[in-house]
N, C-alpha and C positions, 0 to 999 in steps of 0.2 A: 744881460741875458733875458730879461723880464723882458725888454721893449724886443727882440728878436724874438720872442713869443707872440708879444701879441701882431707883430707882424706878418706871421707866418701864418695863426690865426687867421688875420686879415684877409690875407694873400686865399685859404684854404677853409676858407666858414660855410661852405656849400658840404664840401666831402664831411666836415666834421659832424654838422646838424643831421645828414645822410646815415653816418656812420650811429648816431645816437639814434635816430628812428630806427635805426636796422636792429641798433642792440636792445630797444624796447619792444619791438615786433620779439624778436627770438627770444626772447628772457623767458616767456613761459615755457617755451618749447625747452629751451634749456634745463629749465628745473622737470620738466615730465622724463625728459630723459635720467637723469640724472638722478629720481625717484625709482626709476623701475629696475635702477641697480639695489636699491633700499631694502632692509629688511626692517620692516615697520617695529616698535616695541609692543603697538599693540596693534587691533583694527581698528580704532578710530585715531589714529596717532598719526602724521603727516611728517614729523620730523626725520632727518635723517641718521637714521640711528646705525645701519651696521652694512658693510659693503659684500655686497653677494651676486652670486650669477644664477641662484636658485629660480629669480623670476624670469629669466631668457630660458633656459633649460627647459622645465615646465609650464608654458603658458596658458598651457588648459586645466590649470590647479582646478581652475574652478568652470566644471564642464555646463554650468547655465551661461558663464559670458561669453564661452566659444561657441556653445548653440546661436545666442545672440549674434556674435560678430559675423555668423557663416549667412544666419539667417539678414542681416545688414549688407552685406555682399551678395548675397542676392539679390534683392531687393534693387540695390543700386545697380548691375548688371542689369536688367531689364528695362528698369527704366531709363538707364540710360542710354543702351541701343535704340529703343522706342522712340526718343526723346532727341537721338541726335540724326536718326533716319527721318523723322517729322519735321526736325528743325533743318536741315540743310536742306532737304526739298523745298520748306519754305522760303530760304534765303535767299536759295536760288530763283524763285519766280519773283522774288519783292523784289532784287537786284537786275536780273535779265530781261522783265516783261511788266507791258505797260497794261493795267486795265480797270475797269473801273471798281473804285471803292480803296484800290489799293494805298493812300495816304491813310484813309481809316486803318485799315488791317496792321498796317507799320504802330498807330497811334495804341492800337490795342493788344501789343505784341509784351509794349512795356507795361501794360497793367498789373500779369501776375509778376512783375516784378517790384510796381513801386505797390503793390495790395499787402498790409502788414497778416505775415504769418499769423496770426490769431483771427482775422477775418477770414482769409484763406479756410483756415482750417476749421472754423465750426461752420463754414456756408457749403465744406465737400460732406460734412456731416449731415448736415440738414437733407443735403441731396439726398444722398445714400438712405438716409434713412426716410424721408419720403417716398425713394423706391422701392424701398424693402429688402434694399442689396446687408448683407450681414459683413459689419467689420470683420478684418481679419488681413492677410498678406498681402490682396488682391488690391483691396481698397487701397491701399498703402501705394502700390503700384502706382495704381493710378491718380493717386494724390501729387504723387513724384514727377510723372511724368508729365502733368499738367507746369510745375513752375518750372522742370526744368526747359521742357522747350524754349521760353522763352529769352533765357540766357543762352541755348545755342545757337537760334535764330538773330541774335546780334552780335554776337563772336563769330559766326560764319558771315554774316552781310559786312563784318570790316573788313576780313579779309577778302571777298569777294569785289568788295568799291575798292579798293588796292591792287588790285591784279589789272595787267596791262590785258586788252583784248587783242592787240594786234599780233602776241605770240598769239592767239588761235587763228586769228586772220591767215598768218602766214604758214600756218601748219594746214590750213583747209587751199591756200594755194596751190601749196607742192603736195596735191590731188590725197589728202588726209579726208578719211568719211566721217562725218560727225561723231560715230563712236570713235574713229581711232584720236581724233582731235581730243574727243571729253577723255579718253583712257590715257594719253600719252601728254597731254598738254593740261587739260584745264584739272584734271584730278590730281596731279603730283603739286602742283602751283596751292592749293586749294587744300590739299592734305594739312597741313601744319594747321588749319584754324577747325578743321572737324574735328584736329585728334583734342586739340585745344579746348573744345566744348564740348567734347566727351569728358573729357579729365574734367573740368569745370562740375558738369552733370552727374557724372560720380562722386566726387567729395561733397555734392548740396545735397545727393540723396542719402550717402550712407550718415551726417553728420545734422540730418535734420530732425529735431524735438517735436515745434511744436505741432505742427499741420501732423509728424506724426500721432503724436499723443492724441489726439479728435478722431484718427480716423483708425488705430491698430485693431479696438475688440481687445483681444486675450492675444494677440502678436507680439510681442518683448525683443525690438530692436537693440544696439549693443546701446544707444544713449540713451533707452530708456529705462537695461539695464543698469548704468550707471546713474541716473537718477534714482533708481530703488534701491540701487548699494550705498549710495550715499546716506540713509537713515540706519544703515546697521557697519558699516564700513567700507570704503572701497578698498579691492585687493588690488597691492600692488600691479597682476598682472596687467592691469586697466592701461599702466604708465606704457608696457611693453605693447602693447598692440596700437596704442599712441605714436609712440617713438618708429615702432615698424612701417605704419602707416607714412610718417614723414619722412623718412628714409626712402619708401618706394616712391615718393612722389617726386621726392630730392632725384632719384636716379634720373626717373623718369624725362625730366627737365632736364639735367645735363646732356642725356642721350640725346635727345632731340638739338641741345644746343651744336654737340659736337657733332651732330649731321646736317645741322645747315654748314658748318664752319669747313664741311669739307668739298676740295678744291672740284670746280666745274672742270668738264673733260672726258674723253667718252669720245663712242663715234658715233654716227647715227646714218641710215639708211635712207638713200634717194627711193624713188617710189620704183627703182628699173631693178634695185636690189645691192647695187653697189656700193660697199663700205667710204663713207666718207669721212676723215680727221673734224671732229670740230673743234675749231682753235680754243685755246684759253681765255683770253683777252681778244679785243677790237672785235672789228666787224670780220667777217672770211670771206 
């Protein structure tokens, strides 16, 4: 039995080391979840002490962490429209057009990403306060929206070097006008890596410390709420808005999964107005 172990082992040591990164990825997730059913013995006590639904029920027990997390949700909302409308503009002229400078701009694109958040975040300070601008929600904003661009601008340029150009070719053949080509062709192809770098740009903005903490003022995001709860206790509700969070993100992911997986097919319209079958498979 031992040696049909280590065989199989053998045979299966890719899925298994897989399967162990997976379970060490999710192991904290597991236990957040798993706490926010918890009814703590005290506040500073972490243990799992007694099983309840009290912290699902009311998770605005504590109405400073839901100011926070609305004001956190904000926050990421703005900049991350701002941040994925800047970035896909950009991906698109670094990908579709040639001019000069552009290998710099590419080179400089990954800066705010490889720039460690603590440089980041006292050189937006220095700025600001060289200009006289006053910390507060704004700054923050625009703190966010500076690194997240960067990560949408090469989440949308891979998907954009992945796309065939000759479906546009062929849609500008059969007499499509460049809007209706960029509306029916290159935006549905292209959709999966902006919504991709939206989501990205959201979870960097609403779960980022440190660039916050240099540039808030008197603004109290939800992590830096739980950094200040953490000196007198974090409430369990902390775990539920965690777990809710991962949950939404989880949805989010399969939906998109289950709408690539579904089946091609439809008709589509000659340019004279005439319904035409497009087959399933092969060429028509």
């Amino acid at each position: 039995m031992t040696r049909g172990v280590w065989r199989w082992l053998a045979r299966h040591w890719v899925m298994v080391v897989a399967l162990l990164v997976l379970g060490y990825l999710f192991l904290p997730i597991a236990v957040v979840a798993a706490l926010s059913f918890n009814r703590p013995s005290s506040r500073l006590s972490y243990d799992f002490n007694e099983f309840t639904l009290d912290n699902w029920r009311n998770p605005c027990a504590t109405a400073d962490m839901c100011d926070a997390v609305v004001r956190s949700a904000q926050i990421g909302f703005i900049a991350t429209v701002v941040a994925t409308v800047l970035g896909t503009l950009m991906a698109f002229a670094l990908v579709r057009h040639r001019f000069r400078g552009r290998s710099a701009i590419n080179l400089l694109i990954f800066l705010p990403m490889a720039t460690p958040e603590l440089v980041m975040g006292t050189s937006l300070l220095a700025l600001f306060v060289a200009a006289g601008v006053p910390q507060g929600f704004w700054t923050i904003v625009i703190a966010h929206v500076m690194f997240c661009v960067s990560f949408v601008v090469v989440t949308v340029k891979a998907r954009l070097a992945g796309m065939d150009r000759r479906l546009e070719e062929a849609a500008m053949d059969l007499y499509a006008t460049p809007w209706q080509t960029f509306r029916l062709v290159t935006l549905p192809l292209v959709l999966p890596g902006i919504v991709a770098a939206a989501l990205l740009a959201f979870s960097l903005s609403f779960d980022d410390f440190i660039i916050t903490n240099f540039n808030s003022g008197t603004t109290v995001t939800f992590p830096m709420y739980v950094w200040g709860a953490n000196q007198r206790g974090i409430p369990p509700q902390v775990n539920v808005i965690g777990t809710a969070m991962f949950v939404i993100a989880l949805l989010l992911v399969l939906a998109s999964s289950v709408r690539r997986r579904r089946p091609l097919g439809g008709s589509v319209r000659r340019p004279s107005g005439d319904p035409v079958r497009r087959p399933r498979g092969g060429r028509p």
